[in-house]
MARMI-282034 format. One record per atom (N, C-alpha, C): residue in three letters; x, y, z. Coordinates in steps of 0.2 Angstrom, whole numbers, padded with zeros to 4 digits, always signed. Layout:
BEGIN
ALAXYZ...
% end
This chain:
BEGIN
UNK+0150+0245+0181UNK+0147+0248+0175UNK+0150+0246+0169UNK+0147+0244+0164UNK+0149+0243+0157UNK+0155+0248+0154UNK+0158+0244+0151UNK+0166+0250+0150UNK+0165+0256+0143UNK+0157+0251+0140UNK+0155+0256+0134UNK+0151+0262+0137UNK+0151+0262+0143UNK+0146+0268+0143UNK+0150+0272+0150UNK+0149+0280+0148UNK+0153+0283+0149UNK+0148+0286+0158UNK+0151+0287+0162UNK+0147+0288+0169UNK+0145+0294+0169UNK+0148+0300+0165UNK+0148+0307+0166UNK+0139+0308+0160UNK+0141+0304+0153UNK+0135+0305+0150UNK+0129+0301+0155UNK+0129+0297+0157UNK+0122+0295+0162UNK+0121+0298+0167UNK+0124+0303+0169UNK+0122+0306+0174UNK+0120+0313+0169UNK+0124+0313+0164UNK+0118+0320+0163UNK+0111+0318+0158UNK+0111+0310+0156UNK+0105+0308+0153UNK+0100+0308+0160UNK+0101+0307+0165UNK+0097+0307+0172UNK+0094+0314+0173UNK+0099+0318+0169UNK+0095+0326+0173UNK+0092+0327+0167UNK+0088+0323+0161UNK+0083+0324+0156UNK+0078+0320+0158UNK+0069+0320+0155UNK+0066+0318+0156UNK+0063+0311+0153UNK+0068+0309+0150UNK+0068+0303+0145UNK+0067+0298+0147UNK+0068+0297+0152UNK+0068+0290+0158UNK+0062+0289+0161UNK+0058+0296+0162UNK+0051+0296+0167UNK+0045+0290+0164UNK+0044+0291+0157UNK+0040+0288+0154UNK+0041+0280+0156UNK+0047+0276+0157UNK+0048+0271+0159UNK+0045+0270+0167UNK+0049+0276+0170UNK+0049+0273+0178UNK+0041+0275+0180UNK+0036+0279+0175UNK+0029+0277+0175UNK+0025+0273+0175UNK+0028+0268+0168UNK+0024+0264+0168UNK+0025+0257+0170UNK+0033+0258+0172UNK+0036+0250+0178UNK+0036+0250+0186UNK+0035+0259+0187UNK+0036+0262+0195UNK+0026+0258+0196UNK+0028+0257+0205UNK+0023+0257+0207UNK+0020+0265+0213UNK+0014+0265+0212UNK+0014+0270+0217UNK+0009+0268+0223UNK+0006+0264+0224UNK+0002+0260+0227UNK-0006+0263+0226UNK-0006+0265+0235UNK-0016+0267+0234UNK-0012+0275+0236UNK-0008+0277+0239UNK-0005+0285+0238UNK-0003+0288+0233UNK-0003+0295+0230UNK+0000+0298+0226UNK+0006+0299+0226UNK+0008+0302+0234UNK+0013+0304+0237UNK+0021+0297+0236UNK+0020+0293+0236UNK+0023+0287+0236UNK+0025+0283+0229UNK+0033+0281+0228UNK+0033+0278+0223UNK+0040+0274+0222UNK+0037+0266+0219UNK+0046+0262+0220UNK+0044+0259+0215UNK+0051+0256+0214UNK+0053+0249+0210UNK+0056+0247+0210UNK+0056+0242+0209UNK+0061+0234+0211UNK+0069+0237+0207UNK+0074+0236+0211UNK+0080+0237+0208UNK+0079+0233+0200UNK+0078+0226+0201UNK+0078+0221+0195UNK+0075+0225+0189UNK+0067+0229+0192UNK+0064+0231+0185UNK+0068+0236+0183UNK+0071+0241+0188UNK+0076+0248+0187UNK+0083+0246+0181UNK+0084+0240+0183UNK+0089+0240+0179UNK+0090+0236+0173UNK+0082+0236+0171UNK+0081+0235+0165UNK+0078+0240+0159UNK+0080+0246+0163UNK+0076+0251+0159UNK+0082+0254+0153UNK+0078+0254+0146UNK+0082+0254+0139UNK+0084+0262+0141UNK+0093+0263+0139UNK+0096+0270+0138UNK+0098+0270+0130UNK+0096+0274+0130UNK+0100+0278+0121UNK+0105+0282+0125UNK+0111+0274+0120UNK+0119+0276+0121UNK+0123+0277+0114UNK+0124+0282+0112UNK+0128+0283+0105UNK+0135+0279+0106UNK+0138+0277+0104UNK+0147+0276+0103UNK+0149+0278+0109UNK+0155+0276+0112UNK+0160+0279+0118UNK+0161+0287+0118UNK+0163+0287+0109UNK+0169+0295+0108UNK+0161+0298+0109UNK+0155+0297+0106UNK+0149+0302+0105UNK+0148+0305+0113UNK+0148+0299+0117UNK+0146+0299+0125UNK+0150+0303+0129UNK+0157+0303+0127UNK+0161+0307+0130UNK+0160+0314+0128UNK+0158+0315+0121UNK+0159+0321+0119UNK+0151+0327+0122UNK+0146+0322+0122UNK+0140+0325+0125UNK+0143+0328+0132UNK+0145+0324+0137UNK+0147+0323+0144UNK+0150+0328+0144UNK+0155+0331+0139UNK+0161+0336+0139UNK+0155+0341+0139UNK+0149+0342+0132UNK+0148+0346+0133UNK+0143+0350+0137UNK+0138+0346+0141UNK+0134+0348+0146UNK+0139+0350+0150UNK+0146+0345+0152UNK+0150+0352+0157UNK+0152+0359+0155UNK+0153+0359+0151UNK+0156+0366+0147UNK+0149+0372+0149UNK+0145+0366+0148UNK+0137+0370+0147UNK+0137+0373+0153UNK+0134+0369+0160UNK+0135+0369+0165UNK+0139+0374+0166UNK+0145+0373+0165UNK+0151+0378+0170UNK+0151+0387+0167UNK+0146+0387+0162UNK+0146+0393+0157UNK+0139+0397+0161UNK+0133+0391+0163UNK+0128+0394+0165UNK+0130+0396+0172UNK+0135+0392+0176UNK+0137+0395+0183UNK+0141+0403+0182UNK+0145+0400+0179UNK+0148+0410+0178UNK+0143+0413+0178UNK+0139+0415+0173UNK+0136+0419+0171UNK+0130+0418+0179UNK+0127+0416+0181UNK+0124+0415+0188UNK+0127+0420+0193UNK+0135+0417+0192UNK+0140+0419+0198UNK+0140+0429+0196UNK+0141+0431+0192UNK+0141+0436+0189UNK+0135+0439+0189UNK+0130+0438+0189UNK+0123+0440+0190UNK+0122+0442+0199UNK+0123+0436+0200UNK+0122+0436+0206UNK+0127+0442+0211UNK+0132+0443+0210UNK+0137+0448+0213UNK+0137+0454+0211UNK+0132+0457+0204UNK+0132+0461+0204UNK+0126+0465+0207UNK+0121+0462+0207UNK+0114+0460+0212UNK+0116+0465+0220UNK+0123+0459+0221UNK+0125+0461+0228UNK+0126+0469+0227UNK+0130+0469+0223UNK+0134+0475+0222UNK+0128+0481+0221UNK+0123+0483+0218UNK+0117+0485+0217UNK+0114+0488+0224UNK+0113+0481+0227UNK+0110+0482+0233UNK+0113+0488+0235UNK+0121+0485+0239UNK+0124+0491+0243UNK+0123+0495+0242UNK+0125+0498+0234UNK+0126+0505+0230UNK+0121+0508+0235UNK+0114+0506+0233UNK+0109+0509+0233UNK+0107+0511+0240UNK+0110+0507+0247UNK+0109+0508+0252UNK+0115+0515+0254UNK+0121+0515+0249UNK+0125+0518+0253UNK+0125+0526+0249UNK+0122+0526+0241UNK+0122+0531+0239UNK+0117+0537+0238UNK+0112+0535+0242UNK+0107+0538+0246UNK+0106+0538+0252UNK+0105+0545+0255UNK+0104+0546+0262UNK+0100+0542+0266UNK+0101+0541+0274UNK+0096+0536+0276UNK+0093+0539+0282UNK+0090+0540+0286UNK+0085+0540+0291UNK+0088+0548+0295UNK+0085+0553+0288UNK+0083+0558+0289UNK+0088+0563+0287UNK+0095+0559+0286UNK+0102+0564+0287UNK+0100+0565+0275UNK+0103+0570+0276UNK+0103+0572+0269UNK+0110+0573+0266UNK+0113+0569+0267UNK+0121+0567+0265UNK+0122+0560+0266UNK+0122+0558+0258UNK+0123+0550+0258UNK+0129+0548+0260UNK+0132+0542+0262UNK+0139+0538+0263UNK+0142+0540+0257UNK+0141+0538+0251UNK+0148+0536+0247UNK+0144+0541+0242UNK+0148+0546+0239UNK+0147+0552+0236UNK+0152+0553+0229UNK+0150+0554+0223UNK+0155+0556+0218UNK+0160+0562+0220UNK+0165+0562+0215UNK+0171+0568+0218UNK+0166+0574+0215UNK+0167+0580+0219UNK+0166+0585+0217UNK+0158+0588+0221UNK+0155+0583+0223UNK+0149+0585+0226UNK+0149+0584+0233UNK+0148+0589+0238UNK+0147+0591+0245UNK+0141+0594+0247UNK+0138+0597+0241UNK+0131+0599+0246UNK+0126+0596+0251UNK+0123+0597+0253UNK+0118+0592+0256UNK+0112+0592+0251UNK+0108+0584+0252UNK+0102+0584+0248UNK+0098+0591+0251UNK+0091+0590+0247UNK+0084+0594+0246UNK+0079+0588+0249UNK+0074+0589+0254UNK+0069+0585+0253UNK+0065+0590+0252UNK+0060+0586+0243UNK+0058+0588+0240UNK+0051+0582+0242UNK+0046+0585+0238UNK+0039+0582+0238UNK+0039+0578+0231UNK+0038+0570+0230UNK+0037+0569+0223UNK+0034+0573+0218UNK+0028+0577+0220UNK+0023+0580+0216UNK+0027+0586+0213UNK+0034+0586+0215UNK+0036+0594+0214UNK+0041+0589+0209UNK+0045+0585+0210UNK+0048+0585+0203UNK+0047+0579+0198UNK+0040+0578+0198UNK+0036+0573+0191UNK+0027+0574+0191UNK+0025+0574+0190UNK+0018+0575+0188UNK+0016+0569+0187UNK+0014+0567+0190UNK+0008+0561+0193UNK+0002+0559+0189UNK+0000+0555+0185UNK-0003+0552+0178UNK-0007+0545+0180UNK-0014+0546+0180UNK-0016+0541+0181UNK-0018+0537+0173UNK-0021+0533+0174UNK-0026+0529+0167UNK-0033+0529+0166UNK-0035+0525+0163UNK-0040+0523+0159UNK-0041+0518+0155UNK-0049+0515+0155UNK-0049+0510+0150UNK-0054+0510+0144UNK-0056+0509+0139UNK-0060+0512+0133UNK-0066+0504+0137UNK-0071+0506+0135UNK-0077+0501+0135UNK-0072+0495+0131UNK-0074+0487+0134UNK-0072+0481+0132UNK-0077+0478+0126UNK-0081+0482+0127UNK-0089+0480+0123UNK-0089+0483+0115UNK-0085+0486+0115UNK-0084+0491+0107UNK-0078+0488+0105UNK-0076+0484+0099UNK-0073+0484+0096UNK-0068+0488+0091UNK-0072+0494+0092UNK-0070+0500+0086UNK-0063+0505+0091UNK-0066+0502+0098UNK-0058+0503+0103UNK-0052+0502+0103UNK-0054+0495+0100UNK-0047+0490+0104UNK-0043+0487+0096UNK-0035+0486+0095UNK-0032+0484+0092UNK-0028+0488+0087UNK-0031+0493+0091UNK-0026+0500+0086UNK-0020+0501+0085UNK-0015+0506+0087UNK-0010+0508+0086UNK-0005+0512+0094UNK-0009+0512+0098UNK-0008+0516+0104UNK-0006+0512+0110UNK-0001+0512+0112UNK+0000+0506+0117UNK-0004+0507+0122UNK-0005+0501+0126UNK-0011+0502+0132UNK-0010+0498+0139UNK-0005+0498+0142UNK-0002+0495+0148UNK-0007+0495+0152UNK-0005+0487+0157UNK-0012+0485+0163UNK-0004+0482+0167UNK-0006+0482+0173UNK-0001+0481+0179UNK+0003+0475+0176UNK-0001+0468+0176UNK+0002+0463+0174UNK+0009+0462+0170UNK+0008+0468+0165UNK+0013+0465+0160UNK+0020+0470+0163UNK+0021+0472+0167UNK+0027+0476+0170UNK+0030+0469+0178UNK+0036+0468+0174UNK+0040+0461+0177UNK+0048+0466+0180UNK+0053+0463+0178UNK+0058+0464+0180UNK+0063+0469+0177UNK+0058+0471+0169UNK+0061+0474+0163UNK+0063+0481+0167UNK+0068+0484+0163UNK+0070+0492+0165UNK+0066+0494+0162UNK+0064+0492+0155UNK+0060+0498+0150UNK+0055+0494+0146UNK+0049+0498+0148UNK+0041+0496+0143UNK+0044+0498+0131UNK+0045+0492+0131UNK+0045+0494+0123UNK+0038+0493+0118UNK+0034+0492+0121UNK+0028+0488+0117UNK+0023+0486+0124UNK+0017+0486+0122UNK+0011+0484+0126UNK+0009+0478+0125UNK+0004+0473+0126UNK+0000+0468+0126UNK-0004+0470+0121UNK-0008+0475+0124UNK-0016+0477+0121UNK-0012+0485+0117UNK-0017+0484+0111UNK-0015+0493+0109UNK-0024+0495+0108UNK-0024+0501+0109UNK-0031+0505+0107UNK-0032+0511+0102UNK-0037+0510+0098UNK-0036+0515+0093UNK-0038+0522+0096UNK-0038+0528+0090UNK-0039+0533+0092UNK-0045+0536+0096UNK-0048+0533+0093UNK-0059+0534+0095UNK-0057+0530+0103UNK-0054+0524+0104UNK-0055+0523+0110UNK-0051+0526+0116UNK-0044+0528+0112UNK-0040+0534+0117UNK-0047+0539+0120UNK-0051+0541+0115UNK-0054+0549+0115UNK-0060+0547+0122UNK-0062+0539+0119UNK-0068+0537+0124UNK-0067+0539+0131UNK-0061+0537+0135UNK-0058+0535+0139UNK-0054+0541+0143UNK-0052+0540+0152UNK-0047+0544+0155UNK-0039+0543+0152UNK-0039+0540+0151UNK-0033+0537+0151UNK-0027+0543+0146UNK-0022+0544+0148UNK-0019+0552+0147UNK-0012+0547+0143UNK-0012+0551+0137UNK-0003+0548+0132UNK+0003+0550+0137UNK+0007+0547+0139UNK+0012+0549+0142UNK+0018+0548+0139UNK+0024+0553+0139UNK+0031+0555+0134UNK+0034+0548+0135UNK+0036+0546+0130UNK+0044+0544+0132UNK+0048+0545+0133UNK+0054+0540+0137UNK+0059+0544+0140UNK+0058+0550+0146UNK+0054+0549+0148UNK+0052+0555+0153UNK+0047+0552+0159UNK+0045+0547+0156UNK+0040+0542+0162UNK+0040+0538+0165UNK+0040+0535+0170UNK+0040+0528+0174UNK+0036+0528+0174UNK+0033+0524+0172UNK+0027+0519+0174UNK+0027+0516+0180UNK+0023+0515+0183UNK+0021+0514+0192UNK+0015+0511+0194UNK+0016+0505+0196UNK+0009+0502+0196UNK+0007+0505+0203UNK+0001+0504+0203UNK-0003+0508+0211UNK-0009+0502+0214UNK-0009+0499+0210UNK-0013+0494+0215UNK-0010+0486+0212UNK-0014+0482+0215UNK-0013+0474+0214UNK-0005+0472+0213UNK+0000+0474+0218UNK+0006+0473+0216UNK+0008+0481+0216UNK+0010+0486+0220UNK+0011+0492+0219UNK+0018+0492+0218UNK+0021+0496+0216UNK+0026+0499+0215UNK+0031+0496+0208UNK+0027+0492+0206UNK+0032+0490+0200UNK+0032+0495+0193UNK+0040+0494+0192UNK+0039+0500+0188UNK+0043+0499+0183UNK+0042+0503+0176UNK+0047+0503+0169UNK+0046+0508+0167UNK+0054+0512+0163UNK+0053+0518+0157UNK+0052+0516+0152UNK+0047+0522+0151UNK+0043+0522+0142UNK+0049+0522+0140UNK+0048+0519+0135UNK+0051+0520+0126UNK+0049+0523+0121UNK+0042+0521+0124UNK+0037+0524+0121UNK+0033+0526+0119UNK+0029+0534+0117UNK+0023+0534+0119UNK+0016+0529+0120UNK+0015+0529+0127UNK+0009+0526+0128UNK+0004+0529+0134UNK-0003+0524+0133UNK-0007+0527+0139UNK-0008+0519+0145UNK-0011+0520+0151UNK-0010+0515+0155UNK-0017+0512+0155UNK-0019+0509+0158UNK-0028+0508+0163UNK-0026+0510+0169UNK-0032+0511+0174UNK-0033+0513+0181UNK-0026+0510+0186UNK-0025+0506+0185UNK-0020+0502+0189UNK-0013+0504+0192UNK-0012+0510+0187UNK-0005+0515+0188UNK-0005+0521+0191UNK-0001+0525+0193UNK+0000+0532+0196UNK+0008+0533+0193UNK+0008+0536+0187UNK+0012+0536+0182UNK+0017+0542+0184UNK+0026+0543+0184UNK+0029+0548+0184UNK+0029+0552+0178UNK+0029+0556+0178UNK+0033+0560+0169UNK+0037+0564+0173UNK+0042+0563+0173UNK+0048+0566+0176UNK+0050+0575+0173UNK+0051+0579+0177UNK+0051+0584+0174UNK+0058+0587+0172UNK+0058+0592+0169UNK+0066+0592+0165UNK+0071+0593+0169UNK+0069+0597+0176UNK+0074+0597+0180UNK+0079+0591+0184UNK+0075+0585+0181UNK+0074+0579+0189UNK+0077+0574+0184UNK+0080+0570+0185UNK+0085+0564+0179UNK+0080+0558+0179UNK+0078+0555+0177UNK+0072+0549+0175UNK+0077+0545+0178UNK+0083+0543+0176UNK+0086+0535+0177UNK+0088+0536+0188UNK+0090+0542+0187UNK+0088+0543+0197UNK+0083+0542+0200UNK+0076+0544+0199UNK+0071+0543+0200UNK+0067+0535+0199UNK+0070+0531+0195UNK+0070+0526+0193UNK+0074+0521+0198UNK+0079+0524+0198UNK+0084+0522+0203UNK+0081+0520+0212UNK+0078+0526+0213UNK+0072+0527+0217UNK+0066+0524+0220UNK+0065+0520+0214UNK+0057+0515+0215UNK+0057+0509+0222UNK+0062+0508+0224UNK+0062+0505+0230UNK+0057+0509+0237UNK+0063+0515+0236UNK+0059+0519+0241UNK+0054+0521+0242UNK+0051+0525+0232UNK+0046+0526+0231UNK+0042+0520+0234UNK+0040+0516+0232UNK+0037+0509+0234UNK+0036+0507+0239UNK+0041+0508+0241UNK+0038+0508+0252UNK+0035+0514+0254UNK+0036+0519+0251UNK+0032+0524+0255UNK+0024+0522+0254UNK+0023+0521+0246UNK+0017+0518+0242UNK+0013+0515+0246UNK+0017+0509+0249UNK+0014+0502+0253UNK+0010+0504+0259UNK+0017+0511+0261UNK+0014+0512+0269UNK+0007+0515+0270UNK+0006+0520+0264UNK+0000+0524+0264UNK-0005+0523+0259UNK-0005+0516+0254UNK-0010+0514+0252UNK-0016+0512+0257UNK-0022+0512+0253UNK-0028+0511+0258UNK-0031+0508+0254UNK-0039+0506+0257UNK-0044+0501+0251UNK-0048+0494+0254UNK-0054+0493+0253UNK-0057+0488+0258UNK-0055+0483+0251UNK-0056+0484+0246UNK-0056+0476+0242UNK-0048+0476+0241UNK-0045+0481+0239UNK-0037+0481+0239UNK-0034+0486+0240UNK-0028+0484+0240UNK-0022+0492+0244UNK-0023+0496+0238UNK-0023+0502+0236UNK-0022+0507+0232UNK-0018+0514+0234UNK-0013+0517+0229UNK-0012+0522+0231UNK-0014+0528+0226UNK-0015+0534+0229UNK-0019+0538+0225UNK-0014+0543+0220UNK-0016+0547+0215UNK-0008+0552+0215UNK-0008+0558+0219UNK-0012+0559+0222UNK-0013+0562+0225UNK-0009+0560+0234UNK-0010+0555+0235UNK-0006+0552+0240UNK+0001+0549+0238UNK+0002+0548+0232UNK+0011+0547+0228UNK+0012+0554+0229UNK+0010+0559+0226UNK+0013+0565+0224UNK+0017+0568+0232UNK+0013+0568+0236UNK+0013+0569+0244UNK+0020+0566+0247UNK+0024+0561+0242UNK+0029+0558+0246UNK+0034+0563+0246UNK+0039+0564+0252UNK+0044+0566+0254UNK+0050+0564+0252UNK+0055+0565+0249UNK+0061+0561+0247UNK+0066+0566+0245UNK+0073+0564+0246UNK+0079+0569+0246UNK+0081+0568+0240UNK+0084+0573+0236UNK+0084+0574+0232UNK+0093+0579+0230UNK+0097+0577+0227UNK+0103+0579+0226UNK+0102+0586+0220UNK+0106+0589+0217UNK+0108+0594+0213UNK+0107+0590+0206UNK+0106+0593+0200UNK+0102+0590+0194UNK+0109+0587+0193UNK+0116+0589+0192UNK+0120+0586+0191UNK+0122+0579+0194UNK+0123+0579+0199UNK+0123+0573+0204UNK+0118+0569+0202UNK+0112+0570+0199UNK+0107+0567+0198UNK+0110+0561+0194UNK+0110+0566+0189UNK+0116+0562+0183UNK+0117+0558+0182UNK+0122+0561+0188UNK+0131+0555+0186UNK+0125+0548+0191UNK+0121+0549+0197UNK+0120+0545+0200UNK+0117+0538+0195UNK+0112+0544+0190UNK+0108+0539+0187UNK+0111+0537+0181UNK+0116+0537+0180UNK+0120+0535+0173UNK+0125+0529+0176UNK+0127+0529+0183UNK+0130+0523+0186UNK+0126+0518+0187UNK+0120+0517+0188UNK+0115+0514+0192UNK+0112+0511+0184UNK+0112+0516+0179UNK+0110+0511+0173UNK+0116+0508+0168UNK+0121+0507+0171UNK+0126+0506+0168UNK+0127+0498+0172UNK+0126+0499+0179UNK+0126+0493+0181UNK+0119+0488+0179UNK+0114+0491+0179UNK+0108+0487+0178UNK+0108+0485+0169UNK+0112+0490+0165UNK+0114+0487+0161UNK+0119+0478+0161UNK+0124+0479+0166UNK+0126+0473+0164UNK+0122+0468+0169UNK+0116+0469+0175UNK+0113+0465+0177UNK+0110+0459+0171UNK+0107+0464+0166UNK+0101+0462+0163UNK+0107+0457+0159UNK+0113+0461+0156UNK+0117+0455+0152UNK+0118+0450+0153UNK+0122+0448+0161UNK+0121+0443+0163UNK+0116+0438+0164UNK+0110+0442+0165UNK+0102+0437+0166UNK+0102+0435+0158UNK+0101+0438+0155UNK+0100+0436+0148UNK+0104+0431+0146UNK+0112+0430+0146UNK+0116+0425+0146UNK+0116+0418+0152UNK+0114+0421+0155UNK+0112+0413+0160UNK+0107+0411+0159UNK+0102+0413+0157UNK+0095+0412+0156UNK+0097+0409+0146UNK+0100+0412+0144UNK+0098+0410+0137UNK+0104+0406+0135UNK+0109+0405+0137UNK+0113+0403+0136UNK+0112+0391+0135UNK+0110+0392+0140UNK+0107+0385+0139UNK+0102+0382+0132UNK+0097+0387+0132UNK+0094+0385+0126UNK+0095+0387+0122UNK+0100+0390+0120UNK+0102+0391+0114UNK+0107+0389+0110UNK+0113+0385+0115UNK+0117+0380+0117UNK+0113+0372+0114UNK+0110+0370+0119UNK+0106+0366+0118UNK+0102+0365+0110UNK+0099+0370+0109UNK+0095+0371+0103UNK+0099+0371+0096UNK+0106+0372+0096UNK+0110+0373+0089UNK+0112+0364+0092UNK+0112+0361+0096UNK+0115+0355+0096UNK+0107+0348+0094UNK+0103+0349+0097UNK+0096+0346+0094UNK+0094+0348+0088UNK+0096+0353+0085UNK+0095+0355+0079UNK+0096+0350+0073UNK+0102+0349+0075UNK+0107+0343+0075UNK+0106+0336+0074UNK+0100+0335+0079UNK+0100+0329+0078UNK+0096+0325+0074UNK+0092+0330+0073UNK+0088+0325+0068UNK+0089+0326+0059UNK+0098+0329+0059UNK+0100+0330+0053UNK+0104+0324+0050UNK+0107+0325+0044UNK+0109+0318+0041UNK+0118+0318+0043UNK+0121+0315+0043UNK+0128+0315+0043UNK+0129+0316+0051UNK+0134+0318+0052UNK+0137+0318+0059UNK+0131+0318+0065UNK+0126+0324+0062UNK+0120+0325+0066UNK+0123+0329+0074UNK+0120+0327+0080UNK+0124+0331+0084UNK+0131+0331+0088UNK+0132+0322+0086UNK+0140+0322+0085UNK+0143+0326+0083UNK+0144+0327+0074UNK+0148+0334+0072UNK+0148+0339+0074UNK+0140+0341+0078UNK+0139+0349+0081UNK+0144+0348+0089UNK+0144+0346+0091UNK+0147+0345+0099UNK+0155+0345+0096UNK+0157+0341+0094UNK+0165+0344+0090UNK+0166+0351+0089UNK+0161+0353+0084UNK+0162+0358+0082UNK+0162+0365+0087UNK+0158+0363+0092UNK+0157+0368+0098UNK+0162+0369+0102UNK+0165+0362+0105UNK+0169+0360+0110UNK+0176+0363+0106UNK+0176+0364+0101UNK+0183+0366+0096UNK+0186+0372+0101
% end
């Protein structure tokens, strides 16, 4: 290998797409799609952009820095994930016994199995006609299954509906702070806390938690809830659960206190899940993006930025 070119930079110009355009129009792929060569001779005439030696080392320093930051943060995501899991196995009762394994100091009693309908009220939706304009774009949030991912909390809707099309419509305002959202069909059991007041469409069976019962435990509980959901939904074109059939589940239920502490731990750590995820997920393009910002500026360009980071 040529002494001007640094082996650590071409190996990370390799993991960019910059090369593809060449090995397209030099590569052969025959009369199959699946299949695809080319001559070492033509491989090794394909043009690389190579800044100076110091530029190349300093790139190469910094996609490792890069790399080894998005690992951490992975590695910490991911253990806490593990750690989550257990909690969740071990601080809820399992197969009938109403005394979880691992318990805060000061709590002995045995759980309560309680009916969901007894500590949240069960919230279906509604959709305004799509055909009336004077419905839709208003001010009232209006969730549809889709938009509930992996977030803990609905801050905002896709779609809002005005007041005239609230009125048209089933669809009932639910509190913030006090409501899970709970999809019931096409994907059941996914779930997010309001933020904010909103209404859903058909596709949910929504909790509003009641004063006695801690929202972030209940929340904590959507696994379970969820499997119950799965086992007794019904439906020939799709699975659905009713609130009527949600409301009916069974589930053990600790002291309003233990509720608590349960649910103040459980969002404490989903707080630092979501940290993590956000810093290894963003961390790269945003890394990245201060450094291409770069490049197509005048003077040092992304050479000075890569200095300046690696400082």
């Amino acid at each position: 290998m040529d002494d001007m070119i640094n082996k650590l930079y071409l190996e990370h110009y390799f993991k960019t797409n910059r090369w593809h355009q060449f090995m397209f129009l030099e590569g052969n792929s025959g009369a199959r799609s699946d299949r695809f060569s080319i001559s070492d001779s033509t491989f090794f005439e394909m043009p690389i952009q190579c800044p100076v030696l110091e530029e190349q080392e300093l790139i190469a320093l910094f996609f490792d820095r890069l790399d080894s930051l998005i690992t951490l943060h992975q590695r910490k995501y991911d253990k806490l994930c593990v750690l989550k899991k257990s909690m969740l196995d071990k601080m809820f009762p399992k197969g009938g016994s109403l005394y979880p394994e691992i318990r805060f100091a000061g709590f002995t009693d045995p759980w309560e199995q309680r009916k969901l309908g007894d500590v949240a009220t069960i919230v279906g939706g509604g959709t305004p006609s799509t055909n009336n304009d004077a419905y839709w774009d208003g001010d009232i949030d209006w969730y549809s299954p889709a938009e509930l991912g992996e977030q803990v909390y609905a801050d905002r809707s896709v779609r809002r509906i005005t007041q005239a099309g609230y009125d048209s419509c089933s669809a009932t305002l639910l509190p913030a702070g006090k409501t899970i959202l709970f999809t019931s069909r096409a994907g059941i059991g996914n779930t997010a806390i309001l933020r904010r007041s909103a209404c859903t469409n058909q596709g949910f069976q929504s909790l509003v938690v009641n004063d006695d019962t801690d929202v972030y435990f209940i929340y904590s509980m959507t696994d379970r809830i969820k499997n119950f959901a799965e086992q007794k939904a019904s439906g020939s074109t799709f699975l659905e659960i009713s609130g009527k059939g949600l409301a009916a589940g069974e589930f053990a239920f600790p002291s309003k206190d233990e509720q608590t502490a349960i649910g103040s731990m459980f969002k404490q750590l989903d707080h630092l899940i979501t940290l993590h995820q956000r810093k290894y997920c963003g961390v790269a393009s945003w890394m990245l993006g201060v450094a291409l910002v770069r490049l197509g500026s005048e003077g040092d360009g992304a050479f000075g930025e890569m200095k300046h980071v690696l400082q």
